[in-house]
VONUVO-248619 format. One record per residue: residue number from 1; x, y, z of N, C-alpha, C in turn; residue in one letter. Coordinates in nm, 3 decimals, m for minus. Example, Ala and Ser with C-alpha at 12.3 -4.5 7.8 and 13.67 -1.06 7.14 Angstrom:
// VONUVO-248619
<site 1 <1.319 m0.569 0.780> <1.230 m0.450 0.780> <1.320 m0.330 0.780> A>
<site 2 <1.285 m0.225 0.708> <1.367 m0.106 0.714> <1.290 0.003 0.787> S>
//
This chain:
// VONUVO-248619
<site 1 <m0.639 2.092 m1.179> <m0.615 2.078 m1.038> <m0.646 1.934 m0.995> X>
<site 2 <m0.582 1.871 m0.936> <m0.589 1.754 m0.843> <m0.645 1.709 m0.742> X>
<site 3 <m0.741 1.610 m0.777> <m0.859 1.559 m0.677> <m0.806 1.504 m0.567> X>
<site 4 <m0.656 1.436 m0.583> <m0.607 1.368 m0.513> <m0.562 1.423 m0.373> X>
<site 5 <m0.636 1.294 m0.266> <m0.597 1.362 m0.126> <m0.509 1.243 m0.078> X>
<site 6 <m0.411 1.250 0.007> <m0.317 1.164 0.097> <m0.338 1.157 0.217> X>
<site 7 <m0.331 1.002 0.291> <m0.328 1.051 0.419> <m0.206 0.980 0.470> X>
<site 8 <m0.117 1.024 0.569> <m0.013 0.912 0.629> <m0.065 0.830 0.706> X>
<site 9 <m0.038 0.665 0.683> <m0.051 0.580 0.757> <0.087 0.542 0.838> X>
<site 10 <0.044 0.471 0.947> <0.167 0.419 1.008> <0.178 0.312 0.950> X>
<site 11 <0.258 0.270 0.836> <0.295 0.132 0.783> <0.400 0.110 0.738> X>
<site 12 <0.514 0.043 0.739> <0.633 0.062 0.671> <0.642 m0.045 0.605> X>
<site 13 <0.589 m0.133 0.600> <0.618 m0.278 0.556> <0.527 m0.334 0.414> X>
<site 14 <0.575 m0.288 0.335> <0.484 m0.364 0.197> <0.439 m0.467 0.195> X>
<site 15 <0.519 m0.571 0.219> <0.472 m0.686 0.178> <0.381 m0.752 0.293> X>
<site 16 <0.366 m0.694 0.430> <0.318 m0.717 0.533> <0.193 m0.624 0.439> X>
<site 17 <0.201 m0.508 0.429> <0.058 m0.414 0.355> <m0.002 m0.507 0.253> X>
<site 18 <0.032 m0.539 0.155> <m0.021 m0.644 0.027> <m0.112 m0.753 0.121> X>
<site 19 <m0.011 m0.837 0.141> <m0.070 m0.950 0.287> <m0.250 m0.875 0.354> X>
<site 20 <m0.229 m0.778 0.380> <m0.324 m0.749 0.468> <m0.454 m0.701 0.389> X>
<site 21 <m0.420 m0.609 0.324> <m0.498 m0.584 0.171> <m0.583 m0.709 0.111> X>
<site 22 <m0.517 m0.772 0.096> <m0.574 m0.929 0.036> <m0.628 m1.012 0.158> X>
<site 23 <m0.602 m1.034 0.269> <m0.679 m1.095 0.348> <m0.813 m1.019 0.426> X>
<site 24 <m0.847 m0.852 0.406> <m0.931 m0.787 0.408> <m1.002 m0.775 0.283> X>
<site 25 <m1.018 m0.871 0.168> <m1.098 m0.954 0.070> <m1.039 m0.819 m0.049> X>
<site 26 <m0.977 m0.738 m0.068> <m0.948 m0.641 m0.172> <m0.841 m0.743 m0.267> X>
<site 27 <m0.864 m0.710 m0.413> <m0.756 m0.788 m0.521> <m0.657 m0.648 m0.535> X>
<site 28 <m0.583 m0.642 m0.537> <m0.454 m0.548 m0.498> <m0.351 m0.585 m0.630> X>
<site 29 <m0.336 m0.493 m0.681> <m0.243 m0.460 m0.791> <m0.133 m0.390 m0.786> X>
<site 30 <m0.006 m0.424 m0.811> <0.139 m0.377 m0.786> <0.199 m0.247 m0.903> X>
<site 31 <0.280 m0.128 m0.808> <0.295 m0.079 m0.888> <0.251 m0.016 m1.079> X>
<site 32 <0.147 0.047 m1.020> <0.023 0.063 m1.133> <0.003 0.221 m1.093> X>
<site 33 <m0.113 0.266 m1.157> <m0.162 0.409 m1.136> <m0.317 0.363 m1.091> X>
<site 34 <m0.354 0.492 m1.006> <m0.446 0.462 m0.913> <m0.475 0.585 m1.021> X>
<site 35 <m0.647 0.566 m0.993> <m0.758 0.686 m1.109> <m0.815 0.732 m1.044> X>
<site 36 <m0.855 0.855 m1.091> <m0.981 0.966 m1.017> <m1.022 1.052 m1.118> X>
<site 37 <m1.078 1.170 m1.045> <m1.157 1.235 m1.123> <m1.121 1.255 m1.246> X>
<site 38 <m1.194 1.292 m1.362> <m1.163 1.294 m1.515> <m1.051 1.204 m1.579> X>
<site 39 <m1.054 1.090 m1.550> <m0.950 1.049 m1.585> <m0.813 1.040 m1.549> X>
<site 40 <m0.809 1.153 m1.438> <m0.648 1.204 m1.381> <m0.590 1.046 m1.286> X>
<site 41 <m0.454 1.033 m1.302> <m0.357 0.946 m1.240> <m0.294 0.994 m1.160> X>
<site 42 <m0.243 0.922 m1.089> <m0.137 0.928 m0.972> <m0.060 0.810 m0.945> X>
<site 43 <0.067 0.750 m0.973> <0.151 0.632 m0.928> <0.117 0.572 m0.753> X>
<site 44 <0.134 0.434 m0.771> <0.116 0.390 m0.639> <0.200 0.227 m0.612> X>
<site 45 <0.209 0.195 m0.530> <0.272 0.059 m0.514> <0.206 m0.017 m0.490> X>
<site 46 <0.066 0.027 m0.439> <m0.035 m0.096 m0.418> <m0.158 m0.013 m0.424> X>
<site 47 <m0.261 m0.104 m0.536> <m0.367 m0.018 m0.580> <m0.467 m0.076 m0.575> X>
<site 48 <m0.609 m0.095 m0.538> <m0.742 m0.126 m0.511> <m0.781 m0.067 m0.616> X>
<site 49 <m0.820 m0.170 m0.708> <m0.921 m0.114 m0.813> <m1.048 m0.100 m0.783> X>
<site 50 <m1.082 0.004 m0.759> <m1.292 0.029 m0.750> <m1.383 0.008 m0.905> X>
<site 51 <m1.450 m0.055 m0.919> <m1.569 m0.046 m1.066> <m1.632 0.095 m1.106> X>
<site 52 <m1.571 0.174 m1.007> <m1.618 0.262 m1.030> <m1.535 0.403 m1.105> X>
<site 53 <m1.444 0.384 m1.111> <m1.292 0.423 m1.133> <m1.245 0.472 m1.074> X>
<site 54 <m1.209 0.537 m0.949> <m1.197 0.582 m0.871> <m1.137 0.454 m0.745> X>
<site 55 <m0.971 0.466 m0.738> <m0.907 0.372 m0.709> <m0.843 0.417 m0.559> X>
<site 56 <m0.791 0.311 m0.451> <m0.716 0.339 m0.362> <m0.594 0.298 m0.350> X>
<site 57 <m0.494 0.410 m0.336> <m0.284 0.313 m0.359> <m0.272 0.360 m0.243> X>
<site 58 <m0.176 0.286 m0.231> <m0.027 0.324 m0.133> <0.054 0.313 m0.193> X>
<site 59 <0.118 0.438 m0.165> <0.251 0.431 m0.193> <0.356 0.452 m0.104> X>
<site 60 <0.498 0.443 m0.116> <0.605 0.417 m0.013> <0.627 0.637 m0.006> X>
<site 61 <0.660 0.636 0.105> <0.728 0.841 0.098> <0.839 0.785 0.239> X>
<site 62 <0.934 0.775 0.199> <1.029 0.809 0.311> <1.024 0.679 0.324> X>
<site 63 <1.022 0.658 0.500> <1.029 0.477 0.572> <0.892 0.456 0.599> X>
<site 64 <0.765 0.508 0.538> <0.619 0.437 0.521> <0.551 0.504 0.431> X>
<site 65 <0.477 0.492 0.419> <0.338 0.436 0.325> <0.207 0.550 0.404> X>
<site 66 <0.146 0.631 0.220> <0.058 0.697 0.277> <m0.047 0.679 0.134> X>
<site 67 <m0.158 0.640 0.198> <m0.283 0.627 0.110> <m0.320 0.788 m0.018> X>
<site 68 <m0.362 0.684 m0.106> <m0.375 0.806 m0.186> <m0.502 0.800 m0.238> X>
<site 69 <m0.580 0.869 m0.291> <m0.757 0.846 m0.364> <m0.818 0.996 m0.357> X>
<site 70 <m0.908 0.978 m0.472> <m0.957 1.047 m0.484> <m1.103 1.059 m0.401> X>
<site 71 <m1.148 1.067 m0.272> <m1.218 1.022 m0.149> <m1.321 1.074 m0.184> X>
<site 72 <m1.353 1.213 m0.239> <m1.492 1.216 m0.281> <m1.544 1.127 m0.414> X>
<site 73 <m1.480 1.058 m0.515> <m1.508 0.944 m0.600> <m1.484 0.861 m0.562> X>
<site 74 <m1.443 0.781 m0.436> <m1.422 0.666 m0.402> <m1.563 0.591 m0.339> X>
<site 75 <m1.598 0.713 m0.276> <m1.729 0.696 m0.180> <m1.686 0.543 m0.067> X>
<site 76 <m1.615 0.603 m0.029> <m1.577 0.511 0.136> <m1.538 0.615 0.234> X>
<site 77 <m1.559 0.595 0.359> <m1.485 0.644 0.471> <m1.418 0.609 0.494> X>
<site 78 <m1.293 0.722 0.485> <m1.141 0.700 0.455> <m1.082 0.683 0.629> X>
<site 79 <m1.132 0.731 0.676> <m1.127 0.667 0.871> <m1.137 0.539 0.850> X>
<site 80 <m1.263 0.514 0.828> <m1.280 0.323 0.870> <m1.221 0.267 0.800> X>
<site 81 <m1.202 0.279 0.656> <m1.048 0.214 0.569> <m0.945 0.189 0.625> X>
<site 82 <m0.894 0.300 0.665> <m0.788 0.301 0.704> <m0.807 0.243 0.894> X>
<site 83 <m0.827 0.266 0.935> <m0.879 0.231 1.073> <m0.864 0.058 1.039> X>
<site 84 <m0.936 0.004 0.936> <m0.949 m0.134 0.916> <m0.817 m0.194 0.869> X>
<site 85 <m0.746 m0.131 0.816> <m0.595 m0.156 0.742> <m0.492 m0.142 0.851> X>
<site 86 <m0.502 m0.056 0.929> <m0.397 m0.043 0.999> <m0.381 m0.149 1.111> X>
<site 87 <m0.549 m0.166 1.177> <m0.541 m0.293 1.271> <m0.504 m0.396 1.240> X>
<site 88 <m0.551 m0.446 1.075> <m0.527 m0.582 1.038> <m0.344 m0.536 1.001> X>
<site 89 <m0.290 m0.436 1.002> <m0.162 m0.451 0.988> <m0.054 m0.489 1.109> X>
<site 90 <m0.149 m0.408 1.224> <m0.030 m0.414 1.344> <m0.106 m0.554 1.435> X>
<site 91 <m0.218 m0.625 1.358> <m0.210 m0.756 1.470> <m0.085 m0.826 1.365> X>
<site 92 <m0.083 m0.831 1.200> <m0.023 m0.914 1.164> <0.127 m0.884 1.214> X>
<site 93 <0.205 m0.760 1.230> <0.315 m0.745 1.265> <0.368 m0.795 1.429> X>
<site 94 <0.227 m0.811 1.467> <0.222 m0.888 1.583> <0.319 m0.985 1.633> X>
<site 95 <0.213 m1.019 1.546> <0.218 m1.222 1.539> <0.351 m1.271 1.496> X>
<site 96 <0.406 m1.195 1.372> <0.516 m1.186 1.361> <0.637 m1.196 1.448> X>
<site 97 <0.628 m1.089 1.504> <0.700 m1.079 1.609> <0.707 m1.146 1.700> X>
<site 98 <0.585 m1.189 1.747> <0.593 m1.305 1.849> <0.624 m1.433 1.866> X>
<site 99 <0.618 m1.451 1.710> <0.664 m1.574 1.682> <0.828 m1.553 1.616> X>
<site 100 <0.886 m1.480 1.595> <1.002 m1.476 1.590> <1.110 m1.479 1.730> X>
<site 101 <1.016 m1.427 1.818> <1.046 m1.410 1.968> <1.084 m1.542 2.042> X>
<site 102 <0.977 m1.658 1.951> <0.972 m1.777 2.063> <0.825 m1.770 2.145> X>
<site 103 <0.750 m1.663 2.146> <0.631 m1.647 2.202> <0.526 m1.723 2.138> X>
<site 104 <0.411 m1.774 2.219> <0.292 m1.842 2.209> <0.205 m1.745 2.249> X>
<site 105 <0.089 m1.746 2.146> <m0.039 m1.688 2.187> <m0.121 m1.765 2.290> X>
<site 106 <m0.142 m1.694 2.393> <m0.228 m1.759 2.459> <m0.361 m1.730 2.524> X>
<site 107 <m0.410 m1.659 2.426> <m0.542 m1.585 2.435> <m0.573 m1.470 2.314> X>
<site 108 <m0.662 m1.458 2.268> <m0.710 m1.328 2.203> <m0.869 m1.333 2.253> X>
<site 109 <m0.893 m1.199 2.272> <m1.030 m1.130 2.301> <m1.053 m0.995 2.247> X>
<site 110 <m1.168 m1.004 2.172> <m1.193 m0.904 2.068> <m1.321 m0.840 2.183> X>
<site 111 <m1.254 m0.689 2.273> <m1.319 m0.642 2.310> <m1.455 m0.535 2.228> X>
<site 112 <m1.541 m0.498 2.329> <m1.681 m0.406 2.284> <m1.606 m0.343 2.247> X>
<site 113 <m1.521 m0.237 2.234> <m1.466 m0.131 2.192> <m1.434 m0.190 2.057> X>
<site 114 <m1.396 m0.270 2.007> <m1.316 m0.317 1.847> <m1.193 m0.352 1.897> X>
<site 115 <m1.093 m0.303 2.025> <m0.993 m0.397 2.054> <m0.948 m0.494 2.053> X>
<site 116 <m0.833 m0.562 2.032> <m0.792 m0.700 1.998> <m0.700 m0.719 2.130> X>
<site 117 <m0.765 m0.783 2.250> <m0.631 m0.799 2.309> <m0.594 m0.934 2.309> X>
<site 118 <m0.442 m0.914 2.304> <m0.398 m1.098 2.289> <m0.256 m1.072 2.392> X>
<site 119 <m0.292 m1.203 2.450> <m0.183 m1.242 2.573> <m0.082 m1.323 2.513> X>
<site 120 <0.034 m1.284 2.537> <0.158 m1.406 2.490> <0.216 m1.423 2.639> X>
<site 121 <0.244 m1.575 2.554> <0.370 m1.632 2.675> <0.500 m1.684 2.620> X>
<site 122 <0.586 m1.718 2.724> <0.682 m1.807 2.681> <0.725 m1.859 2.774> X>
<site 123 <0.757 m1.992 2.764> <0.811 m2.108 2.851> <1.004 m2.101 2.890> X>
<site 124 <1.003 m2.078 3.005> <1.161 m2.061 2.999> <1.234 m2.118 3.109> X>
//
C-alpha cells in the first residue's frame, strides 16, 4: 500500500514552479522519482531531495501541478510548504505580468498578516 499523499496546488506554470523552488533555497531535480516509505517511488517533474529519503515532487495532472510526498516521512508541514510555494509563486506571476503590461511597481508592503501588498502604476 502507498504512503503517498497529493495535494492540488494552484500552479500551472513549471518553469515559473522550478524558479520559485530554487529561490526558496531548495536544489530541485527534473523529472526523477520522488521516495518514501520502504523504498517505494512515485514519478514527478520537480523533486526536492530530503537526506532523509523521503522526497517532495510536483508533478503536472491536467493544466496544474499537485504536490506529492510521503508527509508522515517528510516531517514538514505540508500547509506552510505549500502556503510558502504558492505565495512565492503568485508574487512571481505577478511581476510578470506587470511587467509585460508596461506596469511599474510602486510600492510593496509586507503586511502583519504575511500579506504582500504591492501597488502598480502606469504612466499614460
Amino acid at each position: 500500500m502507498s504512503h503517498f499523499t497529493t495535494i492540488k496546488v494552484e500552479i500551472k506554470n513549471g518553469q515559473t514552479l522550478y524558479r520559485c523552488l530554487r529561490e526558496l533555497g531548495y536544489q530541485v531535480e527534473e523529472n526523477t522519482t520522488v521516495r518514501g516509505y520502504q523504498k517505494q517511488t512515485t514519478q514527478a517533474d520537480y523533486v526536492i531531495r530530503q537526506k532523509n529519503g523521503y522526497d517532495l515532487g510536483f508533478r503536472r495532472i491536467g493544466d496544474s501541478y499537485e504536490l506529492v510526498a510521503d508527509f508522515w516521512g517528510a516531517r514538514i508541514n505540508p500547509e506552510k510548504f505549500v502556503q510558502d510555494v504558492t505565495q512565492k509563486y503568485a508574487y512571481k506571476t505577478l511581476m510578470t505580468s506587470v511587467e509585460e503590461q508596461g506596469f511599474q511597481v510602486e510600492e510593496e508592503q509586507l503586511l502583519a498578516d504575511g500579506t504582500l501588498r504591492v501597488v502598480v502604476g502606469k504612466w499614460m
